[in-house]
C-alpha positions as CSV (number, residue, x, y, z in Angstrom):
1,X,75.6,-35.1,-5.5
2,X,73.9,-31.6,-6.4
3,X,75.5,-30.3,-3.0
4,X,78.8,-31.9,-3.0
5,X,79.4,-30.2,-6.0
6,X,78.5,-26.7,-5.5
7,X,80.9,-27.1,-2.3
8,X,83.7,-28.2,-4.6
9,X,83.1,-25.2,-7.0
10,X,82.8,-27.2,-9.8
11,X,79.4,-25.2,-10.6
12,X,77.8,-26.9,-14.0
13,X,77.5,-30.4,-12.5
14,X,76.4,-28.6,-9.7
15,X,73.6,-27.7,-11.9
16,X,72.5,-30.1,-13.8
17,X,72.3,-32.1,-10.4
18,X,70.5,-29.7,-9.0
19,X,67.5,-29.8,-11.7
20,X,67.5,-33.3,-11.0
21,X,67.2,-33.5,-7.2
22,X,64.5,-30.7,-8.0
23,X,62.5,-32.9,-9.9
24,X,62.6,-35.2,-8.1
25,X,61.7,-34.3,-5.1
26,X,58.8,-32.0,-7.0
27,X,56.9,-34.9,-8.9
28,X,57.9,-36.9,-6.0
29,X,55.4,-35.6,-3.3
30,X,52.3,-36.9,-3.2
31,X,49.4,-34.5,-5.1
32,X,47.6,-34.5,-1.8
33,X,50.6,-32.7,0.3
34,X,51.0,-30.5,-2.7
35,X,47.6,-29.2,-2.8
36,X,47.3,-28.6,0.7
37,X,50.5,-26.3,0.6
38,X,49.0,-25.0,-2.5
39,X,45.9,-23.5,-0.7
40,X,47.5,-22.2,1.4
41,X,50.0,-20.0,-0.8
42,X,46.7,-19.0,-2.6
43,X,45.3,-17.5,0.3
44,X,48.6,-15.9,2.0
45,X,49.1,-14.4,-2.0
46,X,45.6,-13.5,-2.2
47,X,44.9,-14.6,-5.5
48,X,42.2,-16.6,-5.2
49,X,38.8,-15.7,-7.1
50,X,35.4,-16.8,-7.6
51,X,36.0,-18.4,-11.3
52,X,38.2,-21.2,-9.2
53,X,37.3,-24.3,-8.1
54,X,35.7,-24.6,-4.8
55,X,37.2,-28.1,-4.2
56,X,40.4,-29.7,-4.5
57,X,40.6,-33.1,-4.2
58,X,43.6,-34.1,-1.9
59,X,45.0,-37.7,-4.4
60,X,47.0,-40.1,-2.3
61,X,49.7,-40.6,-5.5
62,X,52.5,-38.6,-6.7
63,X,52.7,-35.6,-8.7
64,X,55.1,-38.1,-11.1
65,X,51.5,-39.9,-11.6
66,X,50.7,-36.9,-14.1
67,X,53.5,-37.5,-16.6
68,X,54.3,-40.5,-19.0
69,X,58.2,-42.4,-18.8
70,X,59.1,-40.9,-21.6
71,X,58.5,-37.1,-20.7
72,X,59.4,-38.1,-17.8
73,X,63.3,-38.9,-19.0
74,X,62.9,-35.6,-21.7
75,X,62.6,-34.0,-18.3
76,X,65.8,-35.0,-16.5
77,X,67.5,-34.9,-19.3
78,X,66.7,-31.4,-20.3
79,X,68.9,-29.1,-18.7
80,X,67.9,-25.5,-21.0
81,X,64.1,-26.7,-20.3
82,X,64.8,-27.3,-16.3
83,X,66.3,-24.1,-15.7
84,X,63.5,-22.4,-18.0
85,X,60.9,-24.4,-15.9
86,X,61.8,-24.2,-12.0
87,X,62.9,-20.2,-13.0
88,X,59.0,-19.3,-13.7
89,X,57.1,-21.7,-11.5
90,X,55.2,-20.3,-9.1
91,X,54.1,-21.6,-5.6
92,X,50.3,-20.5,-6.6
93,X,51.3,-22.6,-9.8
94,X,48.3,-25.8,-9.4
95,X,50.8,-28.3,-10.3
96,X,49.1,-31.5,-11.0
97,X,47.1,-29.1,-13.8
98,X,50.3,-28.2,-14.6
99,X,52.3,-31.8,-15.3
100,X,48.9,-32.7,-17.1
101,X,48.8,-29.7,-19.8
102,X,52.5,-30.4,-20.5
103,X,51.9,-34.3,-20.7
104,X,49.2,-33.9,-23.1
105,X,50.9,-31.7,-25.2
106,X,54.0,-34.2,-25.3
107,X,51.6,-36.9,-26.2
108,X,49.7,-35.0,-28.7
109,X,52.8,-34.3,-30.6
110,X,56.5,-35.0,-29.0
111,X,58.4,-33.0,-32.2
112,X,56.5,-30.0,-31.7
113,X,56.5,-29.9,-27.8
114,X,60.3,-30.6,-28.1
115,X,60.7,-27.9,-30.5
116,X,57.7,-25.2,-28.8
117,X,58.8,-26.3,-25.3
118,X,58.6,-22.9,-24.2
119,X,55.3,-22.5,-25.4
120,X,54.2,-25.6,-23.9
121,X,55.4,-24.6,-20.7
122,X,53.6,-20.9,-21.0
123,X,50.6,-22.7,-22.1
124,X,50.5,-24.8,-18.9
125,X,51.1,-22.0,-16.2
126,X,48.5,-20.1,-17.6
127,X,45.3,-22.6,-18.4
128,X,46.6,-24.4,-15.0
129,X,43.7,-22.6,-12.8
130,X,40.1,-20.7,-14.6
131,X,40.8,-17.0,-14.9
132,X,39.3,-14.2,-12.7
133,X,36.0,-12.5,-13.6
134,X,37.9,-9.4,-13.8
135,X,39.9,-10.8,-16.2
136,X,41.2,-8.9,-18.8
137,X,39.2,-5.6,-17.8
138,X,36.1,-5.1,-15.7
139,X,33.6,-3.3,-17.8
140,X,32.9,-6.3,-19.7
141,X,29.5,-8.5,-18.6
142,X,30.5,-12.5,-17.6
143,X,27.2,-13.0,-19.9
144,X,28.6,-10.5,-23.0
145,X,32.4,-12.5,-22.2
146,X,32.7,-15.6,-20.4
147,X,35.8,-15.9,-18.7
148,X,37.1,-18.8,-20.8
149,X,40.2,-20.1,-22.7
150,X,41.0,-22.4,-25.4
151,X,41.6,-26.4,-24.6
152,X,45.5,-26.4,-23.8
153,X,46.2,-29.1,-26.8
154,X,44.1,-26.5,-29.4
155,X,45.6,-23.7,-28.5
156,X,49.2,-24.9,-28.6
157,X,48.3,-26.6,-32.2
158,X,46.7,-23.4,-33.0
159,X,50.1,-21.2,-32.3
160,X,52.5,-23.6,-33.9
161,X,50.5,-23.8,-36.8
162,X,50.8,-19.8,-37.1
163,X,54.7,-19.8,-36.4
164,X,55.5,-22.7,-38.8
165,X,53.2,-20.6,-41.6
166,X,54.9,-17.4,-40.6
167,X,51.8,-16.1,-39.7
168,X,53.3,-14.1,-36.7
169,X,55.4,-11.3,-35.9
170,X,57.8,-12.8,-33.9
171,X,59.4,-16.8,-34.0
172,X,57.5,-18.3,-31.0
173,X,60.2,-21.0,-30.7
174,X,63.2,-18.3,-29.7
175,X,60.8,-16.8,-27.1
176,X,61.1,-17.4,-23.4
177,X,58.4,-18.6,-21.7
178,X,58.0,-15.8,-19.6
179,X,56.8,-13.8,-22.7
180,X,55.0,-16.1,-24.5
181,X,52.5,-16.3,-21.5
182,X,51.5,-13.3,-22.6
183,X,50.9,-14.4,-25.9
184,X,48.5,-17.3,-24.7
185,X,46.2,-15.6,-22.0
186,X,43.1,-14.6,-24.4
187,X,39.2,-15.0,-23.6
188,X,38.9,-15.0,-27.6
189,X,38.3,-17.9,-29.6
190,X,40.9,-19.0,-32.0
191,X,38.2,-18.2,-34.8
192,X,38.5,-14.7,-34.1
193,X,42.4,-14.9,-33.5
194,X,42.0,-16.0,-36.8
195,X,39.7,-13.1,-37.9
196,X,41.8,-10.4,-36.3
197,X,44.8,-11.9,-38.7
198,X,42.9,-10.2,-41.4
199,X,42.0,-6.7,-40.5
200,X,45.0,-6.1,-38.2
201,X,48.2,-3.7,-39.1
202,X,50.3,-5.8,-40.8
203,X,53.8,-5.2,-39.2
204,X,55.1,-5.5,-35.7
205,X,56.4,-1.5,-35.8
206,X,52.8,-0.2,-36.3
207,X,51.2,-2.6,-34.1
208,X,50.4,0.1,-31.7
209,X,48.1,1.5,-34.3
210,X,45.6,-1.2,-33.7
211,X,44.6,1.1,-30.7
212,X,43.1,3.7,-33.1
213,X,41.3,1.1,-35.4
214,X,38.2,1.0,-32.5
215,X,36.2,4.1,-32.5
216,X,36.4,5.9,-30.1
217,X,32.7,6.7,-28.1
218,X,32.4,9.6,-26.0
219,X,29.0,9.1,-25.8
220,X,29.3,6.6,-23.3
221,X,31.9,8.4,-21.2
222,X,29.2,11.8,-21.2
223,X,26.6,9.4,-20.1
224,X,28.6,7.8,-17.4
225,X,28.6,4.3,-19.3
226,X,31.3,2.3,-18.5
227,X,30.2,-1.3,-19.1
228,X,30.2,-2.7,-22.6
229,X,26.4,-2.8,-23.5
230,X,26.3,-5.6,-26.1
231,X,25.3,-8.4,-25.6
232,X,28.5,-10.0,-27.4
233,X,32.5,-9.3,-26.5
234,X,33.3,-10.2,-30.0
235,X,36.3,-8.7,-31.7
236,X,34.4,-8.2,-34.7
237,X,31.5,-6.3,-32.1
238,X,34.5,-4.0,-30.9
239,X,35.2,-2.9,-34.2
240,X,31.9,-2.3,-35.3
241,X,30.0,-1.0,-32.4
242,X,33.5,1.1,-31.1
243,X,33.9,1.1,-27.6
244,X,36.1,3.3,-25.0
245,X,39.9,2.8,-23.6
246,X,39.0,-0.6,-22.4
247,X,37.7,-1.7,-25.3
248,X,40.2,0.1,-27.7
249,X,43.1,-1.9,-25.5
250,X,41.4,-5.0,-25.3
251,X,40.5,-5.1,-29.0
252,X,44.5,-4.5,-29.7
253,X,45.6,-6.7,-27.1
254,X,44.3,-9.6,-29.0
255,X,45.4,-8.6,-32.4
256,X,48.9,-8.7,-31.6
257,X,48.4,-12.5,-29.9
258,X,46.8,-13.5,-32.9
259,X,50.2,-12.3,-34.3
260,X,52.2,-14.1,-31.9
261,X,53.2,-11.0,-30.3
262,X,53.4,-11.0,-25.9
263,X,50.8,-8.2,-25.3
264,X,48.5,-7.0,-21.7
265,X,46.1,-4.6,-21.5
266,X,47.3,-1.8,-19.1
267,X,45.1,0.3,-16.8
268,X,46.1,3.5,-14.6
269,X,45.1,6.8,-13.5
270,X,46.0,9.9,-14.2
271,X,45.6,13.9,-13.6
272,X,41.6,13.6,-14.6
273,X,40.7,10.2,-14.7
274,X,41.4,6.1,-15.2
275,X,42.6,4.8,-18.3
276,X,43.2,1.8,-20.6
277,X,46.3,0.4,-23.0
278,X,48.4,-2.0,-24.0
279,X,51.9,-2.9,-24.2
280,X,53.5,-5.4,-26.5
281,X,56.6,-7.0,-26.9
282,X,58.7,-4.9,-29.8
283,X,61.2,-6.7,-32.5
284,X,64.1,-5.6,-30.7
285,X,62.9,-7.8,-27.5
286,X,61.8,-4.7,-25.5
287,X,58.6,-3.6,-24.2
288,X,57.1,-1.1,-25.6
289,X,54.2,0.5,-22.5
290,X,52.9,3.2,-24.1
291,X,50.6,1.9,-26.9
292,X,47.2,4.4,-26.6
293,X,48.6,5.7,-23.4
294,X,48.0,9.8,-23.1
295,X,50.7,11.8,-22.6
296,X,48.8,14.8,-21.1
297,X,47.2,12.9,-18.6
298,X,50.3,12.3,-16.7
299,X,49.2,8.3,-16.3
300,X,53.0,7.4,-14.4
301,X,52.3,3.9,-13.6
302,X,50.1,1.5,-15.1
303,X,49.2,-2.2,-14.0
304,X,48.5,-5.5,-16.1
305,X,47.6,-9.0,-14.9
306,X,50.3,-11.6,-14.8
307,X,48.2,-14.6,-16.3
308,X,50.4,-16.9,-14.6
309,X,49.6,-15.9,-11.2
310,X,46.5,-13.4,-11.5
311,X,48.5,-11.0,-9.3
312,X,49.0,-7.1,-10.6
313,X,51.7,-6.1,-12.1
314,X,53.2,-2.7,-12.6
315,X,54.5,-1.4,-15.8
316,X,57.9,-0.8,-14.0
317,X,58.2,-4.6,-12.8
318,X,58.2,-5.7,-16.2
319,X,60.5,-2.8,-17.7
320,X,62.4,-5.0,-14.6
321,X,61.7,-8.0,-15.5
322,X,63.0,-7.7,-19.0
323,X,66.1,-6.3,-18.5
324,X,69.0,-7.1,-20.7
325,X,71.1,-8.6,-17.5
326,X,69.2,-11.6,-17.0
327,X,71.1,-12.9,-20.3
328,X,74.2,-11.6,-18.6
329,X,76.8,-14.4,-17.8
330,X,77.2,-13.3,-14.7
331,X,73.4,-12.9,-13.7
332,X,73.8,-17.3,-15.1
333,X,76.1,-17.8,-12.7
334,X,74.0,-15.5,-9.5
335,X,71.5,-17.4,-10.2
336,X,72.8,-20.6,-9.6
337,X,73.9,-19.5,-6.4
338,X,70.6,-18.3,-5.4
339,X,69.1,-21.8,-6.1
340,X,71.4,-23.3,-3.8
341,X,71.0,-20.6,-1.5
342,X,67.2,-20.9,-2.1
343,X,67.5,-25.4,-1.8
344,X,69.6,-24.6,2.0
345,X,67.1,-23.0,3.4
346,X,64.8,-26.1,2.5
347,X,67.3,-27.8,4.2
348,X,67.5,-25.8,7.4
349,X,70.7,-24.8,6.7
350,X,70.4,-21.3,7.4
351,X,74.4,-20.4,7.5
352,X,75.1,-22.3,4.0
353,X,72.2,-20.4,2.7
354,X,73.5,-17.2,3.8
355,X,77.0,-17.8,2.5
356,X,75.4,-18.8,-1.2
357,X,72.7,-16.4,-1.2
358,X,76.1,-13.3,-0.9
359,X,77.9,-14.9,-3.2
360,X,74.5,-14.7,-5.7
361,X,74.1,-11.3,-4.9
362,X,78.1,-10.4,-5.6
363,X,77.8,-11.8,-9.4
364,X,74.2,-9.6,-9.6
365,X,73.0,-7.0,-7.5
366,X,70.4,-7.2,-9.0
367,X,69.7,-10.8,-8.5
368,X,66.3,-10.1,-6.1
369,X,65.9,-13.8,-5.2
370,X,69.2,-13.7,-3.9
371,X,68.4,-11.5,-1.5
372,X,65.2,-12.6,-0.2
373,X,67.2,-15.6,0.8
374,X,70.0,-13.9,2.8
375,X,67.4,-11.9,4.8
376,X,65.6,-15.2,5.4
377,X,68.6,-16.7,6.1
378,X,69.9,-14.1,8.7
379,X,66.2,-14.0,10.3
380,X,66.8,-18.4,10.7
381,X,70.2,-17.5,11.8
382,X,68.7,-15.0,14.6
383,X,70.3,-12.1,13.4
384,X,69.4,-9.0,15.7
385,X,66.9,-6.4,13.8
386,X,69.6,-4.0,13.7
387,X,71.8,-6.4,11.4
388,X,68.4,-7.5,9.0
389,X,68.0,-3.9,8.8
390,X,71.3,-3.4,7.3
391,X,71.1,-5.9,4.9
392,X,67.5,-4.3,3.7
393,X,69.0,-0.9,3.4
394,X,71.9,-2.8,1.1
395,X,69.5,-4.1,-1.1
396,X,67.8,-0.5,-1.5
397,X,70.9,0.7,-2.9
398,X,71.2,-2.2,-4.8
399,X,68.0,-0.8,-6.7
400,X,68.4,2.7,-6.1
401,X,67.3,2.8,-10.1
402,X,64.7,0.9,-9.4
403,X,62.3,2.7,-7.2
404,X,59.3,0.2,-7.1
405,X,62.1,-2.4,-5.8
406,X,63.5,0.1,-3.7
407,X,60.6,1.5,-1.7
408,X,60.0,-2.0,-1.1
409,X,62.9,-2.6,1.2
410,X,63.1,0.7,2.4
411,X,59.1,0.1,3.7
412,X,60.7,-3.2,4.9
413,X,63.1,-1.4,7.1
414,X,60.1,1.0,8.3
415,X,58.8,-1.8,9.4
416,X,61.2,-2.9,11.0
417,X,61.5,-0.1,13.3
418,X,58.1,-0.1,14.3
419,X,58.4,-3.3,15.1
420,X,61.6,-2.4,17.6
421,X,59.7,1.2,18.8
422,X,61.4,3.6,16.9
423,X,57.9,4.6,15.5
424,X,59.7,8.5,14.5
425,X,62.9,6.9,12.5
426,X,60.3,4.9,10.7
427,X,58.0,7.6,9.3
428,X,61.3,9.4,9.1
429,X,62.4,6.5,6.3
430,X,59.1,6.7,4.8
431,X,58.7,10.2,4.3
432,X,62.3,10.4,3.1
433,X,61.6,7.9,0.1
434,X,58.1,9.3,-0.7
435,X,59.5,12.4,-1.3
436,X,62.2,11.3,-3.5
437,X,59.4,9.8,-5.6
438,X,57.2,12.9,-5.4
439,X,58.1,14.2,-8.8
440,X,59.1,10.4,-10.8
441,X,57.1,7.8,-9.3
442,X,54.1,10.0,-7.9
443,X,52.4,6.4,-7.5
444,X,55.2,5.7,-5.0
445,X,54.4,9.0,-3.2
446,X,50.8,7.8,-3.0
447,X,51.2,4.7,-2.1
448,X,53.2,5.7,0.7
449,X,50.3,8.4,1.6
450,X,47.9,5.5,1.6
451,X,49.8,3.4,3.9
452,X,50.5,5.7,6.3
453,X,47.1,6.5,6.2
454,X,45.8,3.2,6.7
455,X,48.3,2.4,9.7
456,X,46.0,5.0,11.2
457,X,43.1,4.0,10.2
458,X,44.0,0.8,12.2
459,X,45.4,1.6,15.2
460,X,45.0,5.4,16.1
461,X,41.7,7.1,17.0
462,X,39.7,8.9,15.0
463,X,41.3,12.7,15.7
464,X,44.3,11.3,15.0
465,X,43.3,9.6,12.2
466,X,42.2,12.9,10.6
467,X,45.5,14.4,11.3
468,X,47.1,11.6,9.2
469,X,44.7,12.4,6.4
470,X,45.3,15.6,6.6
471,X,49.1,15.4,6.8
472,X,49.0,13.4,3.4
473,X,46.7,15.6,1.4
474,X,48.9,18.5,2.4
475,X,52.4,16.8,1.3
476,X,51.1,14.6,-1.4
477,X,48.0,15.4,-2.5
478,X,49.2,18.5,-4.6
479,X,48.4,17.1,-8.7
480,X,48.5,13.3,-8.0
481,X,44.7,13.3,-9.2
482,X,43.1,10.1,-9.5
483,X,45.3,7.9,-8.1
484,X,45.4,9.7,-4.9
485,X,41.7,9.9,-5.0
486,X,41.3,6.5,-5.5
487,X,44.1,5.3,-3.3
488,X,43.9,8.2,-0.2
489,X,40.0,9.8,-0.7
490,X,37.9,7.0,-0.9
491,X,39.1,4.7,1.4
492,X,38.9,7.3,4.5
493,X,36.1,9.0,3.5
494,X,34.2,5.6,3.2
495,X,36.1,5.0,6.6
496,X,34.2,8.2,8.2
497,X,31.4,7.6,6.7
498,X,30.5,4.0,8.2
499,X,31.4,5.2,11.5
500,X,28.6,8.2,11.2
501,X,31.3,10.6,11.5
502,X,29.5,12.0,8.1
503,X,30.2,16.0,9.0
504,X,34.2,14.8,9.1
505,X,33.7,13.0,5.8
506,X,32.9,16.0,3.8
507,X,35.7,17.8,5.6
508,X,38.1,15.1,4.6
509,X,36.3,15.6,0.8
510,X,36.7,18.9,0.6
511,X,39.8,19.3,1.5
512,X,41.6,16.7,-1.0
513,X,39.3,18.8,-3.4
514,X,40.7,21.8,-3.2
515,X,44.1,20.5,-2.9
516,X,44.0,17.9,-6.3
517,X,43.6,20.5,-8.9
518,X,39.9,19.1,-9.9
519,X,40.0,19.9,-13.7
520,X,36.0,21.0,-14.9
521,X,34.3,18.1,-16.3
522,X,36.8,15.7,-15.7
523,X,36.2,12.1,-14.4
524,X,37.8,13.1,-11.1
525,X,35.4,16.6,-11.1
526,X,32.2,13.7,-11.6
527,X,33.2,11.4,-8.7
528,X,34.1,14.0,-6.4
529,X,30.7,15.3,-7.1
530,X,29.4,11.9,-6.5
531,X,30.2,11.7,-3.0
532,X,29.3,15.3,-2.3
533,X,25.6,14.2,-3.7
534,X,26.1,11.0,-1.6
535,X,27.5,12.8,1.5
536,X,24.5,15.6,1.6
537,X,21.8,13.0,1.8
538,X,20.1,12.9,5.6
């Protein structure tokens, strides 16, 4: 039914069928199939971490097995919530954890879950798998913080209770579920949600003050202390004890959830060292990234966790992500094309898919989905590199404003020509967009640095190696500071180093050393020092 009528045009039953035939077939499949799929996503994402389970056990029954009848029919019935749903899942998403969190909040309370169904959902995706020991920063002990969060059922009472006493900054029920996982994903008990309620600033415009209410210790950064050394993580510890960027971030992280508002903790690098802080989610449904951030130290990117999926997220993907077109009429009606598109390929119907997947990226350009299908589908189709390579180069353009998006598909097109021979048209493509990022997106320019690096590292010997090295410290290394140190440096040096070519190490140190701009005393002047200490030794 779903099919026949997206082929007659006649898209909004097209739609609503669509959800159906999804659900079905997704709560349909036994829990045993799904999980084995499920590993392997994991792995080929590489998202796994220590805090998971180390066994899964493969259930001969269906994923359906998880929900009651009546949630069940709320389900299929529920067009807004389908759409909501199948848009943010995840294939790392453990869905039988999943269908339980979202049953037992149904059962707990079917007005509220009807009502917070948003929240529900975010609560699920999230609490779905344990959290990573390097959740939400790494300076923090597993003894002083355990890694834990709420009971799904509490936690959902907890933030309805807060909305309906207008207890937060922003109305949890008109928020998406994409933002109010970032509302949800906190190690701190609800007590000291609650706590934080009473000495936070009491307005969403000055939230980013909550930075500044932690004191700020140098002593720890002089003596080269990075890890919290309390034997508590308590917000009321932070605030007492002060602590550095990670702590000052952290600490206002969870003051605006206990406010209802979407926060992350944000960490980057800059001219002189790494740094920690937050971004929220401001009245006027934007993101505001620069909460504590420092203007002076040139920190261009910065990276949060997506709780959802535990992968890293730049600051530039969400600034992406939460763009106004995605309300957009027309981005409604891409993205209905790009399911179908998307469901075709299931199908092996690679020429469908590809007709579907242009028509979702005609409505949006933007629509990335869209066209991750029609390269799939022209790969299926057995397109010649030449044409896959045009359509890659199209999509570039597509996000030309964009540059994280569009580095991707022009590195994509790189490889592409590797692949084919044309090893000098590739570094030509790579050079060509890491210089247009040189000045913008220095991370970009890095990044690129690092990769073509690492190519060598993997397939060249070691003179030619060094020549890489050297040919990125020269054209990229000039004021990227710690990123390039941390992305560039380390990795090669280490690289010399365990393959005794030690007198080639401290070449490959000194040279990024006098080429970086080392400020005196800075973090980047310490670790540089470091491996000088650690390169003199024998």
């Amino acid at each position: 039914m779903a099919f026949r009528a997206y082929e007659r045009e006649r898209f909004r039953a097209a739609e609503g069928w669509l959800s159906v035939y999804r659900w079905s077939a997704l709560i349909g499949q036994s829990e045993a199939d799904f999980v084995t799929r499920w590993l392997e996503a994991v792995q080929t994402a590489r998202v796994g971490h220590a805090n998971m389970s180390q066994h899964y056990e493969l259930k001969d029954r269906p994923c359906a097995a998880q929900l009651s009848a009546e949630l069940q029919s709320w389900l299929l019935a529920n067009q807004v919530f389908s759409s909501a749903f199948f848009a943010l899942l995840s294939p790392v998403d453990f869905l039988p954890r999943v269908l339980e969190i979202l049953n037992d909040l149904h059962r707990q309370d079917p007005i509220r879950f009807k009502t917070y169904a948003n929240l529900a959902l975010a609560i699920a995706v999230v609490y779905d798998v344990a959290p990573p020991p390097f959740w939400p920063h790494r300076q923090v002990s597993p003894a002083a913080l355990p890694r834990l969060l709420p009971a799904p059922t509490e936690a959902f009472a907890w933030w309805v209770r807060q909305d309906q006493q207008r207890r937060t900054f922003h109305r949890l029920a008109q928020l998406g579920a994409s933002e109010l996982k970032f509302v949800v994903d906190t190690p701190a008990t609800l007590a000291e949600l609650e706590w934080a309620q009473k000495v936070s600033v009491h307005s969403l415009e000055q939230l980013a003050r909550n930075y500044a209410l932690v004191r700020y210790r140098q002593d720890r950064v002089t003596g080269d202390r990075p890890i919290w050394p309390g034997k508590t993580y308590q917000l009321a510890d932070i605030l007492a004890e002060g602590g550095i960027c990670a702590d000052q971030a952290y600490f206002a992280a969870q003051l605006g959830k206990a406010r209802g508002v979407p926060t992350f903790l944000i960490h980057g690098a800059g001219d002189g060292g790494r740094h920690a802080w937050f971004g929220f989610l401001e009245a006027n449904q934007q993101w505001q990234l620069d909460a504590g951030r420092y203007v002076e130290q040139r920190l261009v990117t910065g990276y949060a966790w997506d709780p959802q999926t535990w992968r890293e997220l730049s600051d530039h993907q969400l600034q992406f992500l939460k763009q106004r077109f995605h309300g957009l009429p027309s981005f409604q009606q891409s993205r209905v094309h790009a399911d179908f598109a998307a469901e075709y390929m299931v199908r092996g119907q690679a020429a469908a898919a590809a007709v579907a997947a242009r028509q979702a990226v005609r409505f949006e350009r933007r629509n990335q989905a869209g066209w991750e299908v029609l390269f799939a589908a022209a790969q299926r189709e057995g397109r010649d590199a030449k044409t896959v390579e045009s359509l890659l180069r199209e999509a570039a353009l597509a996000f030309q404003l964009f540059p994280e998006i569009e580095a991707l598909y022009v590195n994509r097109v790189a490889a592409s020509l590797r692949g084919r021979g044309e090893s000098s048209a590739a570094e030509a493509e790579v050079r060509r967009i890491a210089l247009k990022n040189k000045v913008v997106r220095t991370d970009l320019s890095v990044q690129q640095a690092g990769d073509s690096v690492t190519r060598a590292m993997a397939t060249q010997p070691i003179p030619e190696q060094i020549r890489a090295y050297n040919s990125a410290v020269d054209n990229y290394g000039h004021g990227a500071g710690m990123s390039f140190f941390d992305r560039v440096v380390t990795p090669f040096v280490e690289h010399l180093l365990n393959r005794g070519q030690r007198t080639e190490a401290r070449h490959a140190l000194d040279r990024a050393r006098r080429v970086l701009q080392v400020g005196s005393g800075s973090q980047l002047d310490r670790e540089f020092e470091q491996w000088q200490l650690r390169l003199a030794l024998k």
